[in-house]
PAROTI-645667 format. One record per atom (N, C-alpha, C): residue number from 1; residue in one letter; atom name; x, y, z. Coordinates in pm, whole numbers, plus 50000, padded with zeros to 5 digits. Layout:
{site NUM, A, CA, {X, Y, Z}};
...
This chain:
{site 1, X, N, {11910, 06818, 90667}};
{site 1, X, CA, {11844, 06933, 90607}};
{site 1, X, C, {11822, 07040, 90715}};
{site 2, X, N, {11849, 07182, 90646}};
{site 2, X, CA, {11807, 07317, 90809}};
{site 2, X, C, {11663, 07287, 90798}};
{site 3, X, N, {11683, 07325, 90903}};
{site 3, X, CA, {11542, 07359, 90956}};
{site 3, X, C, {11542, 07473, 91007}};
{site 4, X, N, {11466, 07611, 90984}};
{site 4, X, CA, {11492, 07703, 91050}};
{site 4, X, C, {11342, 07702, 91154}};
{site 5, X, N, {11313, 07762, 91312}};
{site 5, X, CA, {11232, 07779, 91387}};
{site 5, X, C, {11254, 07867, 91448}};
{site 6, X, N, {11116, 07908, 91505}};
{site 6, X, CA, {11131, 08056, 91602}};
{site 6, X, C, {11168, 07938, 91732}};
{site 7, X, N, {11184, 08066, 91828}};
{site 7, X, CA, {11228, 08049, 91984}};
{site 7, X, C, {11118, 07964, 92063}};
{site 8, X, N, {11019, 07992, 91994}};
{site 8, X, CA, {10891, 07956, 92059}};
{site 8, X, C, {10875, 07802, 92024}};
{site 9, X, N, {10870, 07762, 91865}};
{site 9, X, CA, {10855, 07612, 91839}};
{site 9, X, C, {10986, 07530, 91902}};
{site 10, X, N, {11104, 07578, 91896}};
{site 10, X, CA, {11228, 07551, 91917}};
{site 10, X, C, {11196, 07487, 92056}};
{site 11, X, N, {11143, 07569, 92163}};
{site 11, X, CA, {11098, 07498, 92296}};
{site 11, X, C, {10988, 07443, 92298}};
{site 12, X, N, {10865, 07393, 92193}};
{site 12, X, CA, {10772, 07341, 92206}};
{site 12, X, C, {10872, 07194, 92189}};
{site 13, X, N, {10947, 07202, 92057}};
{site 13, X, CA, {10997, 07088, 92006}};
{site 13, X, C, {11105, 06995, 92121}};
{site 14, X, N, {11178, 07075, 92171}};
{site 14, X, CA, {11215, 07034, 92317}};
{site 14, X, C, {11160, 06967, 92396}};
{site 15, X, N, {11002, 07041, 92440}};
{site 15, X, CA, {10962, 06996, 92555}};
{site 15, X, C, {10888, 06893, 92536}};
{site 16, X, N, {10854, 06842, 92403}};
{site 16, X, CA, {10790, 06705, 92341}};
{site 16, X, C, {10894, 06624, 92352}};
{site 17, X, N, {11006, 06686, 92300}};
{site 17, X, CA, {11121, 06520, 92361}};
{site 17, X, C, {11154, 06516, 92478}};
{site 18, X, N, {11126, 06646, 92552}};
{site 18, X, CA, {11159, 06540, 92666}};
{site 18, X, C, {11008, 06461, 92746}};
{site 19, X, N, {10965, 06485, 92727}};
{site 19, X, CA, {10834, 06403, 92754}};
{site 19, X, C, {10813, 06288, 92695}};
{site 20, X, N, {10876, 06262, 92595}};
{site 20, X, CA, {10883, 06105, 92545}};
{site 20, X, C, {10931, 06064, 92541}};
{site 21, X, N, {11089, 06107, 92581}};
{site 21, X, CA, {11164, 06016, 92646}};
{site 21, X, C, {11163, 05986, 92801}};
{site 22, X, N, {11116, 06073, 92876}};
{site 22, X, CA, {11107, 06037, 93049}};
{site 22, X, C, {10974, 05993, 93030}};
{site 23, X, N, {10840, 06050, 93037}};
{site 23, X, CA, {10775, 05964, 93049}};
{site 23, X, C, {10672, 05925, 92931}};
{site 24, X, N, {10672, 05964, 92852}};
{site 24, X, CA, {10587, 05871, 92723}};
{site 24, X, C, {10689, 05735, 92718}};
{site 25, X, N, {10771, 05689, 92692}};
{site 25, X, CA, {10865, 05545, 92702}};
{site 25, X, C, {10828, 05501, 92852}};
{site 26, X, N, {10828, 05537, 92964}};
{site 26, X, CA, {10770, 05488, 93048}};
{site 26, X, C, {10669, 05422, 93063}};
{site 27, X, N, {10537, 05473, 93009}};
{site 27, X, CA, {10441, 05453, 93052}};
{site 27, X, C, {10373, 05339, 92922}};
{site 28, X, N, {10458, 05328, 92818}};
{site 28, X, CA, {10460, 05238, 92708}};
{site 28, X, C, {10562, 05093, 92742}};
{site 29, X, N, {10633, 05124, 92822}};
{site 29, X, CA, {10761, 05009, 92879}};
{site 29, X, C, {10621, 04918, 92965}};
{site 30, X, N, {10582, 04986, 93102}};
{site 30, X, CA, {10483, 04958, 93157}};
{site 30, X, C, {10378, 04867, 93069}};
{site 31, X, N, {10304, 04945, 92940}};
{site 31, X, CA, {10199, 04868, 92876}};
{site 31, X, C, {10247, 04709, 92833}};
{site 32, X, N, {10386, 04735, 92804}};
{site 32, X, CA, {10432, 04619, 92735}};
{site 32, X, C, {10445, 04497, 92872}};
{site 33, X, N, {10496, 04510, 92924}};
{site 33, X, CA, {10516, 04454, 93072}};
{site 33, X, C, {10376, 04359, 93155}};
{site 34, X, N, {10261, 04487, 93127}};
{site 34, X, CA, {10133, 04431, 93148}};
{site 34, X, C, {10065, 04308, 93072}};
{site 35, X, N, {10114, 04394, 92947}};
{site 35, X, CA, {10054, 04306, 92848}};
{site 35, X, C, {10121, 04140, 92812}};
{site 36, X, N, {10264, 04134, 92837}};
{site 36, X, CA, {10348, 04003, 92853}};
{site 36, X, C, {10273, 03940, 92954}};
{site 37, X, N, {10247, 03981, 93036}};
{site 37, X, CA, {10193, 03913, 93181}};
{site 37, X, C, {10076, 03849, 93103}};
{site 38, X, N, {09980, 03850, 92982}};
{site 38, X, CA, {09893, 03805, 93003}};
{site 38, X, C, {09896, 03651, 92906}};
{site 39, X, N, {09984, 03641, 92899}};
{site 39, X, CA, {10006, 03511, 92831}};
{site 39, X, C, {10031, 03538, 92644}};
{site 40, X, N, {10025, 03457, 92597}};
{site 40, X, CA, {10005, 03434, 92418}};
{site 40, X, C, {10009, 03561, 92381}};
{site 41, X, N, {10146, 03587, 92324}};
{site 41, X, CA, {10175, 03708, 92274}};
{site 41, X, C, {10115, 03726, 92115}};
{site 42, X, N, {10098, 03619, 92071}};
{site 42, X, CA, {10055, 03624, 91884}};
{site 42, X, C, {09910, 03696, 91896}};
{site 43, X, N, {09854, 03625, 92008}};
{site 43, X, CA, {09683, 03662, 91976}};
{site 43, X, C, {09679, 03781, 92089}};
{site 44, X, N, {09766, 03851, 92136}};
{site 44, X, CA, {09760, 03946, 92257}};
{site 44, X, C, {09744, 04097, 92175}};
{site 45, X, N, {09626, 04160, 92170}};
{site 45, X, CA, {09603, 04284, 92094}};
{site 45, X, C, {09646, 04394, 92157}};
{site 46, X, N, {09670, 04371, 92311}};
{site 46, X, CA, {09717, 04522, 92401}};
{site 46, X, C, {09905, 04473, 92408}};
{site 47, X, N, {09945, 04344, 92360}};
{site 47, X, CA, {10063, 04378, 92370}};
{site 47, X, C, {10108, 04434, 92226}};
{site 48, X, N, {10044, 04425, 92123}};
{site 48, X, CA, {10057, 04420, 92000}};
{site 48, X, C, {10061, 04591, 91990}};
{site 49, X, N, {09952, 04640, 92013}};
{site 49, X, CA, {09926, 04777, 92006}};
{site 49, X, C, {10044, 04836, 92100}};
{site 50, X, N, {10036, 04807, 92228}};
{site 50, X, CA, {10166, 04900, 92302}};
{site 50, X, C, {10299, 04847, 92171}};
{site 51, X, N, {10318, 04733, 92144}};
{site 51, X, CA, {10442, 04747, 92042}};
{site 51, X, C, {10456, 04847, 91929}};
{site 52, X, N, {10328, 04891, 91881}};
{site 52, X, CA, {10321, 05020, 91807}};
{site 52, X, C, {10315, 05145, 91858}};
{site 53, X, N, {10270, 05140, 91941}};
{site 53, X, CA, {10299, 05283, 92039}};
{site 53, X, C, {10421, 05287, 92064}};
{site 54, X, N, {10528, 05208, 92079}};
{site 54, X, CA, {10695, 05223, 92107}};
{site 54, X, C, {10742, 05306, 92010}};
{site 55, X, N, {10692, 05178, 91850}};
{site 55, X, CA, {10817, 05197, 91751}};
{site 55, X, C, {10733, 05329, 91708}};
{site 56, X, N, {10654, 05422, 91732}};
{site 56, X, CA, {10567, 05524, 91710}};
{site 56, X, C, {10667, 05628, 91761}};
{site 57, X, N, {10678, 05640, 91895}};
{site 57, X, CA, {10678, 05697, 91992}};
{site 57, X, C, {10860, 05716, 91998}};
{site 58, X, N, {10926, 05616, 91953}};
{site 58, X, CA, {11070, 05629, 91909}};
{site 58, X, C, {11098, 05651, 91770}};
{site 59, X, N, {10998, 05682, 91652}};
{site 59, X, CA, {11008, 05723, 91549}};
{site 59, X, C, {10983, 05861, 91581}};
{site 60, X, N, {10863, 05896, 91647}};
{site 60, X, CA, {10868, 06084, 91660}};
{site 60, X, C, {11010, 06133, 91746}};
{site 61, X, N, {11062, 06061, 91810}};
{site 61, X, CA, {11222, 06079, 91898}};
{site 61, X, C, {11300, 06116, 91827}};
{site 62, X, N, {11330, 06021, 91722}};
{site 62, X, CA, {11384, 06025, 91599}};
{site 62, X, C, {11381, 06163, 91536}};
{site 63, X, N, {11250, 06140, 91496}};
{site 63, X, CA, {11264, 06247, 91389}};
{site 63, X, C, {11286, 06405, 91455}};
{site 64, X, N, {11213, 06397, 91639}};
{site 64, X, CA, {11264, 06544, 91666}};
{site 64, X, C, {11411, 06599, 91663}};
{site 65, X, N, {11459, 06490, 91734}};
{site 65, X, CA, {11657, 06503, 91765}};
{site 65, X, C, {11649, 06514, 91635}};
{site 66, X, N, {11613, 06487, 91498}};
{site 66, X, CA, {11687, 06497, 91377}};
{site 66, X, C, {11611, 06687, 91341}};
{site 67, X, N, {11544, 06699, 91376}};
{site 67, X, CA, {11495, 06859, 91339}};
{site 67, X, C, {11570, 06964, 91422}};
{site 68, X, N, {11593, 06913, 91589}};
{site 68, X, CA, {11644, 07003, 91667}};
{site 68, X, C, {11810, 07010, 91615}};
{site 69, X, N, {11860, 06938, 91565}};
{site 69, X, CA, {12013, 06873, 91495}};
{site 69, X, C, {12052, 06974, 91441}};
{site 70, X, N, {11945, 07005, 91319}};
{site 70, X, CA, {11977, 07129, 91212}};
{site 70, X, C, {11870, 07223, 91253}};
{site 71, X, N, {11846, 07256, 91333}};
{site 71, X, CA, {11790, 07332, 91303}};
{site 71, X, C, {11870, 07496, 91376}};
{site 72, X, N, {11792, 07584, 91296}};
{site 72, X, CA, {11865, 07719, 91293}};
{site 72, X, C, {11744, 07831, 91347}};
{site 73, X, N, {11765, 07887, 91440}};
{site 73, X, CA, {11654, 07955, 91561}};
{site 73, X, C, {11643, 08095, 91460}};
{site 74, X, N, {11563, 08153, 91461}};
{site 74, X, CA, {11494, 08185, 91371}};
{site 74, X, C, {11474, 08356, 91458}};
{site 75, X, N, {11558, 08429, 91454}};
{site 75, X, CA, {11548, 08606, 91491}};
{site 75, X, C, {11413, 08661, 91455}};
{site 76, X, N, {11350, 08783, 91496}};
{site 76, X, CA, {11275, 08843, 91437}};
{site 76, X, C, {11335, 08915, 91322}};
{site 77, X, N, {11265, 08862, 91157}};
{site 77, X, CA, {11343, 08970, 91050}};
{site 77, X, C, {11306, 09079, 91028}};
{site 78, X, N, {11419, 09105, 90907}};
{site 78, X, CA, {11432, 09203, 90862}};
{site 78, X, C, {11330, 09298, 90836}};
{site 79, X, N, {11312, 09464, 90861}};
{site 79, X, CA, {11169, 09524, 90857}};
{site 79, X, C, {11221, 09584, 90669}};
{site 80, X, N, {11343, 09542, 90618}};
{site 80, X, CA, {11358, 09601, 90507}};
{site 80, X, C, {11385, 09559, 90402}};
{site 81, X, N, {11420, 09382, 90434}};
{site 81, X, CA, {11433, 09259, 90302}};
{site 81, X, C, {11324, 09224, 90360}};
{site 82, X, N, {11300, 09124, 90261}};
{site 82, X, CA, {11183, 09008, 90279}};
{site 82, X, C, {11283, 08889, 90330}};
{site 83, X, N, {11291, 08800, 90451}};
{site 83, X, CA, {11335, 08720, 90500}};
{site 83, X, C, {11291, 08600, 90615}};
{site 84, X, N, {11308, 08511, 90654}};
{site 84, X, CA, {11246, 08453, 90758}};
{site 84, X, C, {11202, 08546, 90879}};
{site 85, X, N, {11125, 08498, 90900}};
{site 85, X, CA, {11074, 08581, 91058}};
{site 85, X, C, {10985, 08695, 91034}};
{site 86, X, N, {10987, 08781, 90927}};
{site 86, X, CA, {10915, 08879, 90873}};
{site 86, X, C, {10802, 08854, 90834}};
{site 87, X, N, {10755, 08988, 90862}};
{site 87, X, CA, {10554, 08960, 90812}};
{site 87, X, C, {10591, 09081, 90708}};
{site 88, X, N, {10526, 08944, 90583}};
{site 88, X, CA, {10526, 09029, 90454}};
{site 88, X, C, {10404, 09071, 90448}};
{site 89, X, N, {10318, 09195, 90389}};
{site 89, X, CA, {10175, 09233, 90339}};
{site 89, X, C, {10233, 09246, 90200}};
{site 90, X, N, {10159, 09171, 90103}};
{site 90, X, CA, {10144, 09129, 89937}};
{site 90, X, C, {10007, 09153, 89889}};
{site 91, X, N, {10050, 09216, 89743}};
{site 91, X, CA, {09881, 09231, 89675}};
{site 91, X, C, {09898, 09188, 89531}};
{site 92, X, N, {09812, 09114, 89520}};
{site 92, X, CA, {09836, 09049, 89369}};
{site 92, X, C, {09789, 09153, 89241}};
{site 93, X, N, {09842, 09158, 89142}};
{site 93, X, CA, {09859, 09216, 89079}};
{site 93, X, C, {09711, 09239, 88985}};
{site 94, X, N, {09630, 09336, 88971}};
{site 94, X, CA, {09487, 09365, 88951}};
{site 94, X, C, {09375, 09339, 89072}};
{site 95, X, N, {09408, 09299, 89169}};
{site 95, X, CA, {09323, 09331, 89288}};
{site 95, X, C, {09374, 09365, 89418}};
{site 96, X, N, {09253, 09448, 89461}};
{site 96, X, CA, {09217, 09554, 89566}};
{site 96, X, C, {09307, 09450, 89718}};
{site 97, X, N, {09272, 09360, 89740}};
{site 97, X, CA, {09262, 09258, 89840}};
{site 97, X, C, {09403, 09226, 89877}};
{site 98, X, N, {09440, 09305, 89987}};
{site 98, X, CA, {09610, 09226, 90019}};
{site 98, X, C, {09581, 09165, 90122}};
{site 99, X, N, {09700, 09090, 90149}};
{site 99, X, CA, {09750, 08943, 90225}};
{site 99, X, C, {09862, 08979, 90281}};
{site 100, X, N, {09840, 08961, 90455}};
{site 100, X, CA, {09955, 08909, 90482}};
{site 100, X, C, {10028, 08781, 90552}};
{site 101, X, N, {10167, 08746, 90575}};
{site 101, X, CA, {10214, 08620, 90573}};
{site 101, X, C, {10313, 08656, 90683}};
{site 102, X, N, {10355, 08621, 90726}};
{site 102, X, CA, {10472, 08553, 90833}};
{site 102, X, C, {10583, 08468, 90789}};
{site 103, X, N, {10638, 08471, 90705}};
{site 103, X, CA, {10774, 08362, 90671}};
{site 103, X, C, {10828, 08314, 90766}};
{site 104, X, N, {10803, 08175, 90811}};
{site 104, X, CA, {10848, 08099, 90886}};
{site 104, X, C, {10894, 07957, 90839}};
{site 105, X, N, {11011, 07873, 90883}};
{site 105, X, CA, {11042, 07738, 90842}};
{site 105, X, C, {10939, 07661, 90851}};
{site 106, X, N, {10994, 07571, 90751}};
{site 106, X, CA, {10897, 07459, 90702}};
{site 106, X, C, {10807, 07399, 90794}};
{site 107, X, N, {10847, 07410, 90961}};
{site 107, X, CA, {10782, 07295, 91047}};
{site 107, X, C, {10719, 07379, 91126}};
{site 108, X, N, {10694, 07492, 91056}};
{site 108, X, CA, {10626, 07602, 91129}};
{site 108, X, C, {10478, 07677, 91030}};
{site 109, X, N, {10480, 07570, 90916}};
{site 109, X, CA, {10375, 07696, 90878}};
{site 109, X, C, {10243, 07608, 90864}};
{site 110, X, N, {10174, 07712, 90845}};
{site 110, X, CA, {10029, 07711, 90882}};
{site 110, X, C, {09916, 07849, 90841}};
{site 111, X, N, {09870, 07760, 90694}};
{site 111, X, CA, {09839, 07852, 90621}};
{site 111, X, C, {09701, 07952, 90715}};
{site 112, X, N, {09605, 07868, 90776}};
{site 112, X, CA, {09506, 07855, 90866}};
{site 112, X, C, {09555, 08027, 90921}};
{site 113, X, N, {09702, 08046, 90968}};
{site 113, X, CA, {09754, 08152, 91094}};
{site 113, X, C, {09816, 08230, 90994}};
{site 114, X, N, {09802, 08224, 90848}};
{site 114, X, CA, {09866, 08334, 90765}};
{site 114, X, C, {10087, 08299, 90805}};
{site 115, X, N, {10134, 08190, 90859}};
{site 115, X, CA, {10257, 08145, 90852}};
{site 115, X, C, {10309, 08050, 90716}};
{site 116, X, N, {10335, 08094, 90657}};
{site 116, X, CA, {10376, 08052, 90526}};
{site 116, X, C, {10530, 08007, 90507}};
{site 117, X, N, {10574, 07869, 90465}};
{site 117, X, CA, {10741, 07853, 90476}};
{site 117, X, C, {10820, 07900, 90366}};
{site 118, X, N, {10916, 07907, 90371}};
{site 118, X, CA, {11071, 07979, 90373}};
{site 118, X, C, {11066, 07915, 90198}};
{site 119, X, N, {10994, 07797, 90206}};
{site 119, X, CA, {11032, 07708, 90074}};
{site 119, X, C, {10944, 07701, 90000}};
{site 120, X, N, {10849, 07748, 90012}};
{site 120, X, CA, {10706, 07779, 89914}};
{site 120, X, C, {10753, 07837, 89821}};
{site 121, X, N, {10697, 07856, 89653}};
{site 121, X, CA, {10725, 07929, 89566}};
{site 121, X, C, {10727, 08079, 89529}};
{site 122, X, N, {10597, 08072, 89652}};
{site 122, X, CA, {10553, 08238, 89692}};
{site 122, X, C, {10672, 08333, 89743}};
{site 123, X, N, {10756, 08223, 89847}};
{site 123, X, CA, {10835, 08317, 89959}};
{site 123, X, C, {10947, 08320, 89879}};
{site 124, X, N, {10968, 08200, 89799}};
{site 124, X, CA, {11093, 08178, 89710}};
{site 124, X, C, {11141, 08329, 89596}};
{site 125, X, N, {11015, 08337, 89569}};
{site 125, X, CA, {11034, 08452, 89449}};
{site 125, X, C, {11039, 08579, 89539}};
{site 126, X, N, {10995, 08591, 89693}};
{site 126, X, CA, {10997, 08720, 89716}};
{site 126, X, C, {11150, 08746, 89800}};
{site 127, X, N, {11203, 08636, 89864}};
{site 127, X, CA, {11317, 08660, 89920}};
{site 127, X, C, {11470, 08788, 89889}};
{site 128, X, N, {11459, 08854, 89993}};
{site 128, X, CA, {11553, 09004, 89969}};
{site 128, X, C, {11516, 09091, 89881}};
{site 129, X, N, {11355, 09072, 89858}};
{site 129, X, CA, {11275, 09203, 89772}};
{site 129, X, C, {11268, 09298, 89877}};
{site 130, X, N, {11262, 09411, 89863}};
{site 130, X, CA, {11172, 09508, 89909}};
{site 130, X, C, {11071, 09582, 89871}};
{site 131, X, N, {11033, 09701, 90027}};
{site 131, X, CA, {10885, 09761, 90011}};
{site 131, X, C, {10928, 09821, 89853}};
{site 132, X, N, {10792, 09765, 89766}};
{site 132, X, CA, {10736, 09847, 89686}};
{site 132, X, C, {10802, 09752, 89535}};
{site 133, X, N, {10871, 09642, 89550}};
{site 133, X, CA, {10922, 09589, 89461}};
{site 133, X, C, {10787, 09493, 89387}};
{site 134, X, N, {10817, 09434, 89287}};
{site 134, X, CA, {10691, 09349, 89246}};
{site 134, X, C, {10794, 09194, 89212}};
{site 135, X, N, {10704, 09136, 89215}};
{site 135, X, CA, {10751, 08988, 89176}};
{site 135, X, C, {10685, 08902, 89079}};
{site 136, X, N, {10720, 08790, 89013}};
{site 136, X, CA, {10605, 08705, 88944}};
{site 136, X, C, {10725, 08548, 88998}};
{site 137, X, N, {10591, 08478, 89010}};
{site 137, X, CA, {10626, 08283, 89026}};
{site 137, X, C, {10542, 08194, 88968}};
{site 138, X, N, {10547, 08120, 88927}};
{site 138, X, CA, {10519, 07993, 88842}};
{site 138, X, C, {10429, 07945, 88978}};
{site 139, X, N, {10266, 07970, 88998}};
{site 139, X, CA, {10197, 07839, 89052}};
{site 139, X, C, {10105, 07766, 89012}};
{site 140, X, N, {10041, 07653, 89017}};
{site 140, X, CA, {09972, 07556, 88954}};
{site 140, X, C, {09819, 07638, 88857}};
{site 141, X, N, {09810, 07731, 88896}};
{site 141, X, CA, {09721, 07818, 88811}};
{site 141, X, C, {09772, 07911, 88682}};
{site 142, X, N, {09921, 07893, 88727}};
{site 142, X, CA, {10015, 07965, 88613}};
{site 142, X, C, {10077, 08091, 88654}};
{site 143, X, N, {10139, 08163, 88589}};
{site 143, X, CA, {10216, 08294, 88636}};
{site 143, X, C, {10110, 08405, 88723}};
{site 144, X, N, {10200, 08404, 88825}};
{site 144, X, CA, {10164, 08529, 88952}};
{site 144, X, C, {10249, 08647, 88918}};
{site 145, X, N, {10186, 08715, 88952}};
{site 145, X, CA, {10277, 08897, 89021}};
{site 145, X, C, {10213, 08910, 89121}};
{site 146, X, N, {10313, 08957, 89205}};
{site 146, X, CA, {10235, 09016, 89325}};
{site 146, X, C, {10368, 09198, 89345}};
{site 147, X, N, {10302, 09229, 89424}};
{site 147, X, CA, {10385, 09368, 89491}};
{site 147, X, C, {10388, 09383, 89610}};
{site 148, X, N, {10548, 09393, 89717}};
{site 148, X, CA, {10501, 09395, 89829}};
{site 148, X, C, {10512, 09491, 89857}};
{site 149, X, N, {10394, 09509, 89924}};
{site 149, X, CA, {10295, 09647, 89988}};
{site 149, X, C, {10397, 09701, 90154}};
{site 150, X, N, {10455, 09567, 90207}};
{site 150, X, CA, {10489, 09638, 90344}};
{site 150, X, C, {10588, 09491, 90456}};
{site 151, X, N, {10690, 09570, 90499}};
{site 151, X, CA, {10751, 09434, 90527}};
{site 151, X, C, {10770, 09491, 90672}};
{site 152, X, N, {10747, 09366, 90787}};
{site 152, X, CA, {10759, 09412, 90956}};
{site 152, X, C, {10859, 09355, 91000}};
């Protein structure tokens, strides 16, 4: 599956694998090592636990090499479609109160920072609108309109 990311997560996501593969697996190889040393592996709770910290620690490995794989680096967009990378400002349709968003891939958003993903229903219906166009989407409260007010 793409994954699209800015430049910025793109090297966060990097610099977490390589840290768990040089030394997060290190320092878990080590626990295991300690923990053999102490005899009776069935009833041994620190070898037990470092064994979950491995298959942990090579499941997030996993899954980064599988994000960095597809994934597709993410330009600053368009100031004139609505597209990834762009900060949309939206106003729903009968109130004063606009919003704005950041369209960013899925492993990037974060409603908390106003970053909203690519695959939401919101971004879905607004994709290659432009300033001044209106939209409506199906969400769990029922039909939206919104109008976007301004695209960066």
């Amino acid at each position: 599956m793409t994954e699209y990311l800015s430049q910025q997560k793109h090297k966060e996501f990097l610099d977490e694998l390589d840290y768990l593969k040089t030394t997060r697996r290190q320092e878990v190889a080590e626990q295991l090592k300690e923990a053999r040393s102490l005899g009776d592996l069935s009833e041994n709770a620190e070898y037990h636990q470092a064994r979950e910290d491995q298959a942990n620690i090579e499941k997030r490995i996993s899954d980064l090499q599988n994000i960095l794989d597809n994934a597709i680096i993410v330009k600053k967009g368009s100031s004139t479609n609505v597209g990834i990378g762009a900060n949309v400002t939206v106003q729903k349709k009968g109130e004063k109160e606009k919003k704005e968003f950041n369209i960013v891939g899925s492993q990037e958003a974060n409603m908390a920072e106003a970053k909203i993903s690519v695959s939401s229903p919101l971004v879905t219906a607004m994709l290659g609108k432009t300033k001044g166009e209106s939209f409506t989407f199906n969400s769990p409260k029922g039909k939206m309109e919104y109008k976007i007010i301004d695209i960066k």
